[in-house]
C-alpha positions as CSV (number, residue, x, y, z in Angstrom):
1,X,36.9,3.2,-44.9
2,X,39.9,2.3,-43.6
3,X,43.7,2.5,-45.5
4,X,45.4,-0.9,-47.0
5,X,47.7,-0.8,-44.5
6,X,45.2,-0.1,-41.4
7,X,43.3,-3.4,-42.7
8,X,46.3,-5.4,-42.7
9,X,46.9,-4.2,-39.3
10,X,43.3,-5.2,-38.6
11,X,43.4,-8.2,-39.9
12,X,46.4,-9.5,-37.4
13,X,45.0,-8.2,-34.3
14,X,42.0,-10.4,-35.0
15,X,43.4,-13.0,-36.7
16,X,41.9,-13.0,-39.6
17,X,42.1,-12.7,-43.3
18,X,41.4,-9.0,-45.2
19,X,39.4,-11.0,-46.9
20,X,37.4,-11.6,-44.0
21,X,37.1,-8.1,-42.5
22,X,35.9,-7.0,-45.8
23,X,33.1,-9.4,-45.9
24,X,34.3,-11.5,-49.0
25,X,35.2,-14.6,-47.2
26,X,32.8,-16.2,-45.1
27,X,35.0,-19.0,-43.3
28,X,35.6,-19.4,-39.9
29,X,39.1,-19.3,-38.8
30,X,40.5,-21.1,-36.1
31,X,43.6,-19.6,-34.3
32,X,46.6,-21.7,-33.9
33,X,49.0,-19.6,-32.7
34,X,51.1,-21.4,-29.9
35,X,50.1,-24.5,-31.2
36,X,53.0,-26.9,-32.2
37,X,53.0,-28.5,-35.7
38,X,51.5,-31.9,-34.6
39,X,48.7,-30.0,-32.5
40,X,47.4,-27.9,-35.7
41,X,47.6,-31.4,-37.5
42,X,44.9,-32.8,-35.0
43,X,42.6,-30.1,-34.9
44,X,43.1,-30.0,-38.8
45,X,41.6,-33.8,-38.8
46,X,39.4,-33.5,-36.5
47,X,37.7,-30.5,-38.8
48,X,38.0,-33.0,-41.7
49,X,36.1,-36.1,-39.7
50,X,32.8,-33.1,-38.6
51,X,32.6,-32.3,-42.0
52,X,32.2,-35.9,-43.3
53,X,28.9,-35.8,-40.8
């Protein structure tokens, strides 16, 4: 079991939430890093327009 901090740690190398690694949260995530502000906007919609399928 590993130590609040370690899962933190955790957590940002995959990029994801502690909630996640501890199997309470089961979204995807999508990482965004490098992505500018009007790029995470259009992938954001786009999310929104497959779930209206």
């Amino acid at each position: 079991m590993p130590s609040p901090p370690l899962l933190v740690e955790l957590a940002k190398l995959f990029y994801v939430s502690t909630d996640y690694l501890l199997g309470l949260e089961p979204h995807q995530t999508v990482n965004v890093s490098g992505l500018d502000e009007k790029d995470v906007a259009l992938i954001a919609q786009l999310a929104d327009r497959l779930r209206e399928r």
